[in-house]
C-alpha positions in Angstrom: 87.8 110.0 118.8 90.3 107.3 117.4 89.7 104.3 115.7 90.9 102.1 118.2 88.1 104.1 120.4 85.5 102.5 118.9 86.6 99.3 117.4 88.1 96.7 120.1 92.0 95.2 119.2 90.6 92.1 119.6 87.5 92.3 117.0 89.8 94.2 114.7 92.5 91.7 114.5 89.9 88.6 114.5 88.2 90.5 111.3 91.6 90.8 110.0 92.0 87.1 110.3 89.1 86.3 109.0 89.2 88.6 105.6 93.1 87.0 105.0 91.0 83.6 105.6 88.2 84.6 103.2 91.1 85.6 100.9 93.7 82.7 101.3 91.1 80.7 100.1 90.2 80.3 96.5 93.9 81.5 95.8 95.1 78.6 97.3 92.8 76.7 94.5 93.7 78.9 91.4 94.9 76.5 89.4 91.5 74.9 89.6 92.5 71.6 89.8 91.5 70.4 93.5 94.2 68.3 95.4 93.2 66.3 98.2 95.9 68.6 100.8 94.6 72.1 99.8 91.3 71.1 100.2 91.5 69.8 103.6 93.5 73.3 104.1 90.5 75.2 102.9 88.2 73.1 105.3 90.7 73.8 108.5 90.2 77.9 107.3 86.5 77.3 107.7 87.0 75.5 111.0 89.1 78.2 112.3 87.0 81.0 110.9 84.3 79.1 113.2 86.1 78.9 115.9 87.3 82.9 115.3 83.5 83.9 115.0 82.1 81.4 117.7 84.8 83.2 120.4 84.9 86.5 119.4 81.6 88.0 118.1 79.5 85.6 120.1 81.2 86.2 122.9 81.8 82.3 123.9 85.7 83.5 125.0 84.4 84.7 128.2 81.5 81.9 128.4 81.5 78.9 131.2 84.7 76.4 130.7 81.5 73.7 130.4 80.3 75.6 127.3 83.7 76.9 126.0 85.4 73.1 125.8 81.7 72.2 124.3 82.0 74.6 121.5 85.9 73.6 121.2 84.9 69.8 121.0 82.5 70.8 118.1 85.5 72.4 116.2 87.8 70.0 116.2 84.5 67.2 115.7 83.6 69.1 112.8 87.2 69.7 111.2 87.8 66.1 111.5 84.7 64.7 110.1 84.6 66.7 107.3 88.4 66.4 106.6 87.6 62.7 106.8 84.7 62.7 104.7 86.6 64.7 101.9 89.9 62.4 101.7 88.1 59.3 102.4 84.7 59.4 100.2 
């Protein structure tokens, strides 16, 4: 039995994502000194690593279009407000 037997393309590839995410992270912030753009990049990786987890391991890709624009709204809500917060507080 392969690998790709027992492990989905789709859930492999989103993990994938979401390590290089995990990763991309605090190497984007080596230097230690926090500028307002990378921050706001770190936040978006958060959002998308959300979105990645919301869709694909709770299985909201093949939910209602009610519930799926729902938890799409709340993405971009939540990527906005706390980009928003961070640059302007």
């Amino acid at each position: 039995m392969a690998l790709k037997d027992l492990v989905p393309f789709r859930v492999a590839v989103t993990w994938a994502v979401l390590v290089t995410l995990s990763i991309l992270g605090p190497i984007l912030n080596i230097e230690g000194e926090g500028s307002t753009p990378i921050a706001v990049i770190v936040l978006a990786f958060a959002v998308v690593k959300v979105r990645f987890v919301g869709l694909d391991f709770m299985e909201l890709r093949h939910a209602p279009v009610a519930m799926l624009a729902v938890f799409e709204a709340y993405c971009a809500v939540l990527l906005s407000t706390l980009a928003g917060l961070y640059v302007f507080l």
